[in-house]
N, C-alpha and C positions, 0 to 999 in steps of 0.2 A: 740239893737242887742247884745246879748252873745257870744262874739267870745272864743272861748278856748285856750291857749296858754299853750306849753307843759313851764320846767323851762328852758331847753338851750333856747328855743324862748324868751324866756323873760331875758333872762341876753345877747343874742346877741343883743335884742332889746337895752336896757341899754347902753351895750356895743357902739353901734353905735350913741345912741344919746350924749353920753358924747365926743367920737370921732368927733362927729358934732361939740359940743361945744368946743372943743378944737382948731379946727380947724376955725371957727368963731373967735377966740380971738390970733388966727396967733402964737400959741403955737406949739412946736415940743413935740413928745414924751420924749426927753431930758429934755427939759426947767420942762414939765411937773413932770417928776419925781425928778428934785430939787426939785421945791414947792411945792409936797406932800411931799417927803421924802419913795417915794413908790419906790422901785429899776425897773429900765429899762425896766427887761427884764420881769416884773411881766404884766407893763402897757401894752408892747406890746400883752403878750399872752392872756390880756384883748378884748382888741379892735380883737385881729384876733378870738378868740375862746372864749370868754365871759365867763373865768378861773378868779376866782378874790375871795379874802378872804374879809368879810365883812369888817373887820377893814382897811384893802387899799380900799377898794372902799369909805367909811367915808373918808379917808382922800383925795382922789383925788377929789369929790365932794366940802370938803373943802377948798379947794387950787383954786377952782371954784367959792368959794364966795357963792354956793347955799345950806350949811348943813339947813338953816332953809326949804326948800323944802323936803329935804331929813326925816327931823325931821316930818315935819307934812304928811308924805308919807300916816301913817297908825294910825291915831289920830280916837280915837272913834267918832263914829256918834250915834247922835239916831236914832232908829229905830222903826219907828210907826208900830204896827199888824194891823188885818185886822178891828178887832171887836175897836179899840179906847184903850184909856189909863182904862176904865173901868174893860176891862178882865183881866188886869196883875193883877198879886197876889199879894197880902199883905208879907210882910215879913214872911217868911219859919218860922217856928217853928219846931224846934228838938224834937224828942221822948227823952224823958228821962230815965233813968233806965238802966237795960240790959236787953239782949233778955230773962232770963232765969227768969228775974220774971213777962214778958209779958204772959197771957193767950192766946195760937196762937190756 
């Protein structure tokens, strides 16, 4: 199933699972922003409104113990076509020259 998700739905998504896990490891918003080094009032307007700058979310992840999760988020995959590894193309080859000594 292809559900759609707008990006505030997907950063309150975030927002709430990491609230989850905070919450599971009996951490306060407090405690939490010593061991990131993320300030207070940043993490709260995280969790309530899913506002967060990439580099504080790296670090509050981190502070979690999960950056290698976070790391392999969006790690390349391959991707088989329809026709097999036969249809892909050979290495591109560049036109050489300029246009102006091309006969168009």
């Amino acid at each position: 199933m292809n559900i759609l998700y707008s990006p505030k739905d997907i950063l309150l998504r975030i927002a709430g699972n990491l609230k989850h896990q905070r919450l599971l490891r009996n951490t306060s918003q407090k405690e939490l922003s010593m061991q990131s080094g993320v300030p207070l009032a940043t993490i709260r307007l995280f969790e309530q409104k899913g506002k967060i700058s990439l580099s504080n979310l790296v670090r509050i992840v981190m502070a979690f113990g999960e950056e290698e999760a976070l790391v392999r988020l969006l790690e390349p995959v391959e991707v088989q076509t329809l026709f097999g590894d036969e249809s892909r193309p050979g290495k591109r080859i560049r036109a050489t020259g300029s246009r102006k000594d091309r006969n168009v």
